[in-house]
C-alpha positions as a Markdown table, in Angstrom:
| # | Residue | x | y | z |
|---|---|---|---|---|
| 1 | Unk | 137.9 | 82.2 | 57.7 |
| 2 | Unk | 141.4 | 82.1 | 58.1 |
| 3 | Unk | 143.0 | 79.5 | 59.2 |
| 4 | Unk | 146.8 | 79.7 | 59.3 |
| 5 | Unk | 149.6 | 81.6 | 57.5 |
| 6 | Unk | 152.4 | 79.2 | 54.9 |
| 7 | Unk | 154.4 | 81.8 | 54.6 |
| 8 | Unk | 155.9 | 85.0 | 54.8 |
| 9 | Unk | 157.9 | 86.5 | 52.4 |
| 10 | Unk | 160.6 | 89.5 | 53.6 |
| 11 | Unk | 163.4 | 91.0 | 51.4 |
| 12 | Unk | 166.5 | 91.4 | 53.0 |
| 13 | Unk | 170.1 | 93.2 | 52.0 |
| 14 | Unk | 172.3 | 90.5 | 53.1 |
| 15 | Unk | 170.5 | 87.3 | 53.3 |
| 16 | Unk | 173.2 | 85.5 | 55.9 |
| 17 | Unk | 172.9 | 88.2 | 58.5 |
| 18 | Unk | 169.2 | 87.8 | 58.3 |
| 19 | Unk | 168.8 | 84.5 | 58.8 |
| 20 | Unk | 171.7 | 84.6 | 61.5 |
| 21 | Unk | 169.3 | 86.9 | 63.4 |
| 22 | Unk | 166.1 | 85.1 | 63.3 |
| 23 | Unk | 167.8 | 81.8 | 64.1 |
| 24 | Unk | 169.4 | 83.2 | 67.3 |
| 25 | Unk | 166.4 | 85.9 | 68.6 |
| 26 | Unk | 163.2 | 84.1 | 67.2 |
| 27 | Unk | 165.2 | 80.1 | 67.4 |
| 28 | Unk | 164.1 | 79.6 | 63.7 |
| 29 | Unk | 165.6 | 76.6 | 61.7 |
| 30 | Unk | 166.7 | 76.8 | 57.9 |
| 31 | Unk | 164.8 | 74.4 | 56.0 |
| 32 | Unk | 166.0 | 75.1 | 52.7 |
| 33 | Unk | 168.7 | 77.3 | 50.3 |
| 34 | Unk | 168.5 | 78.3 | 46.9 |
| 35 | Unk | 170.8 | 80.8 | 45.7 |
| 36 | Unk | 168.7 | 84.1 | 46.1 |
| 37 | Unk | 166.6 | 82.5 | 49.3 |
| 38 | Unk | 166.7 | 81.0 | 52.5 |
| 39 | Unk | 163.8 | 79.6 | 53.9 |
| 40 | Unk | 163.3 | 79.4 | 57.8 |
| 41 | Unk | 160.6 | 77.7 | 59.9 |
| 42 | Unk | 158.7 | 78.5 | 63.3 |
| 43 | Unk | 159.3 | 76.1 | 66.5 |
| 44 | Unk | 156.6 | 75.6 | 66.6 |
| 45 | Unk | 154.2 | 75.9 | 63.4 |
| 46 | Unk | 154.8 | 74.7 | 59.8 |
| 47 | Unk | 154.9 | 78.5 | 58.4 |
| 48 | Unk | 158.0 | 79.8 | 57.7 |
| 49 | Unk | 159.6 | 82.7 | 56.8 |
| 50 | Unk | 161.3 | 83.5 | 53.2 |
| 51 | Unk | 164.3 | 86.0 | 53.1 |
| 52 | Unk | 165.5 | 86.8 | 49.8 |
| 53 | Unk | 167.8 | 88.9 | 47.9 |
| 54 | Unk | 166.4 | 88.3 | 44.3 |
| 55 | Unk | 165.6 | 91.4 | 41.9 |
| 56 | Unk | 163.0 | 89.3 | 39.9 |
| 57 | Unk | 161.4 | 89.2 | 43.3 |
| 58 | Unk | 159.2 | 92.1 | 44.9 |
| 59 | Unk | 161.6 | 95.0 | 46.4 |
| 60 | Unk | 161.2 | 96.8 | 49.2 |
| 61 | Unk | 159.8 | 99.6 | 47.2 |
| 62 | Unk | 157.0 | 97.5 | 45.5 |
| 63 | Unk | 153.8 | 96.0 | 47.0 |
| 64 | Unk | 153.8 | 92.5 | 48.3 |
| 65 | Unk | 151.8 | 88.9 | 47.7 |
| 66 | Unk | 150.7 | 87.9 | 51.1 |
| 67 | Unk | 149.7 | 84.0 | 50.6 |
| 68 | Unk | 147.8 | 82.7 | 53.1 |
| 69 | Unk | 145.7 | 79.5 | 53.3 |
| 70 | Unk | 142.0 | 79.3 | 54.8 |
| 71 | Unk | 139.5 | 77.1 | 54.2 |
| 72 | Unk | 135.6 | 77.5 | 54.7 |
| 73 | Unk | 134.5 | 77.1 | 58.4 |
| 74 | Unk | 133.1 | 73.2 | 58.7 |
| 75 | Unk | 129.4 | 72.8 | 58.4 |
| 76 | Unk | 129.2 | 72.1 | 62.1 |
| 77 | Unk | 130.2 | 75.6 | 62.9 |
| 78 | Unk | 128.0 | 77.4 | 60.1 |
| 79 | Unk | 125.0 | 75.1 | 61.3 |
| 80 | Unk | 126.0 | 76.8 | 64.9 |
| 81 | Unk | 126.6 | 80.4 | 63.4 |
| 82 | Unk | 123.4 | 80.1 | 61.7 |
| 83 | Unk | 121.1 | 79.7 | 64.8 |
């Protein structure tokens, strides 16, 4: 089952604009810099949102890792889903 989403990974052209733009429509906060990536978080939520600009990284053109995080559903609710 899943559970929640860590992070989402988004290439962008010009990495200042973008995170300009999610700060101010979406009220996203930078948590971190590097120098090819900027990482945003959710109000709200611990996921956050990766722009980057680096060629080592997938392009636009090329598929994308999606990681996301579940975990098994708790014994209480397979006990339930098993009656």
């Amino acid at each position: 089952m899943l559970r929640k989403i860590d992070c989402v990974m988004l290439y962008v052209a010009d990495i200042p604009a973008a995170a300009d733009y999610y700060a101010r429509v979406f009220g996203m906060r930078i948590s971190w810099r590097r120098d090819h990536a900027i990482g945003l978080c959710f109000p709200e939520t611990d996921a956050e949102l990766v722009l980057h600009d680096d060629p080592d990284m997938p392009s636009p053109s090329e598929p994308h890792s999606w990681w996301m995080m579940w975990s098994p559903p708790s014994s209480s609710l397979s006990a339930r889903a098993a009656r």
